[in-house]
N, C-alpha and C positions, 0 to 999 in steps of 0.2 A: 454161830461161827461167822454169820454173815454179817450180821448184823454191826457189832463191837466192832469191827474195825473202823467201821462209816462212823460210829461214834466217838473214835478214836483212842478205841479203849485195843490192849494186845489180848488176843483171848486164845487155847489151849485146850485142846482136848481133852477130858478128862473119864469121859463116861462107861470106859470099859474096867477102869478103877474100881467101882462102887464105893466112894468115900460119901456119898451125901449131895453129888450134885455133878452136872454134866461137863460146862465148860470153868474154868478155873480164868479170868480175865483182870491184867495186870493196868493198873492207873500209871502211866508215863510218867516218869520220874520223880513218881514218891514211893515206888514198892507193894502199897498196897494192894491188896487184891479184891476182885468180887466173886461172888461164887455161884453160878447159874443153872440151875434145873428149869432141864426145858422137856415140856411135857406136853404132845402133838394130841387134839383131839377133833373129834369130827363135829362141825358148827351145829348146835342143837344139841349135841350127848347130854345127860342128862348128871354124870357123874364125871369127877378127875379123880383116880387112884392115886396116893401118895404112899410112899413107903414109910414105915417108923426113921428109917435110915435119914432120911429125904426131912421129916417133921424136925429129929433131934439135930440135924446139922444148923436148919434155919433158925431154931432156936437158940444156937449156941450163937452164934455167928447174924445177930438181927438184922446190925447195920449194913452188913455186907452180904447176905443173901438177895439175891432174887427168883422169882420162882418167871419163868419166861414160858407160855400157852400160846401154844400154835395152833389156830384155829383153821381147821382145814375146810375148804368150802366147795361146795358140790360142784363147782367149775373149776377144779382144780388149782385155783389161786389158796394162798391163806394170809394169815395177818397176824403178827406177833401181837400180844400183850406182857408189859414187866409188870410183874407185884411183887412189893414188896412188904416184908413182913408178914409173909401168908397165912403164917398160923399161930395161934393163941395158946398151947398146952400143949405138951408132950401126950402122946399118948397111952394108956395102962399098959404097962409090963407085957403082957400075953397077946398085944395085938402087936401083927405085922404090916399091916397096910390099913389107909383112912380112904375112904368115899367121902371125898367134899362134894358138892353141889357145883355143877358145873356153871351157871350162870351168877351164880353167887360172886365165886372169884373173877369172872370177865366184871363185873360191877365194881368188885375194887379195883381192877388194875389199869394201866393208863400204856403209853405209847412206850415204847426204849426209849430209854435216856439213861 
């Protein structure tokens, strides 16, 4: 929420929703939107949780997700990373949540933009 507007993007609460992603953020004068889960974890964790909700939305939606990792650091600063296109497959029917690798996904993602 802090972030998109310095980018100049309009961005919108979404997270108490449960639709698949936390902030909903509007491109200036063409309608479009992007769609932001943003997922806080502590520098080192070993895993990031994602929900099936959270996998099938990025899925549906490739070009316009971003999965947004707040990396929280033991001196209480932290540092955003965007990834985008996070995940490769839906996951089986009977699972509710993924354990990705937590340093896995800081490998692919890069600054806001």
């Amino acid at each position: 929420m802090e972030i998109d507007p310095r980018l100049g993007f309009e961005p919108v609460d979404r997270e108490t929703e449960k639709l698949g992603y936390d902030i909903e953020s509007c491109v200036p004068g063409t309608g479009k939107l992007r769609f932001i889960e943003v997922k806080g974890r502590v520098a080192g964790a070993a895993t990031n949780t994602q929900t099936k909700n959270e996998i099938l939305y990025s899925l549906n939606k490739p070009e316009d997700f971003i999965l947004a990792i707040v990396e929280l650091r033991e001196d209480g600063r932290h540092r955003v990373h965007y990834l985008r296109r996070p995940f490769q497959r839906e996951p089986d029917f009977g699972v509710t949540s993924v354990n990705y690798d937590f340093a896995g996904l800081l490998a692919r993602a890069g600054e806001p933009a």
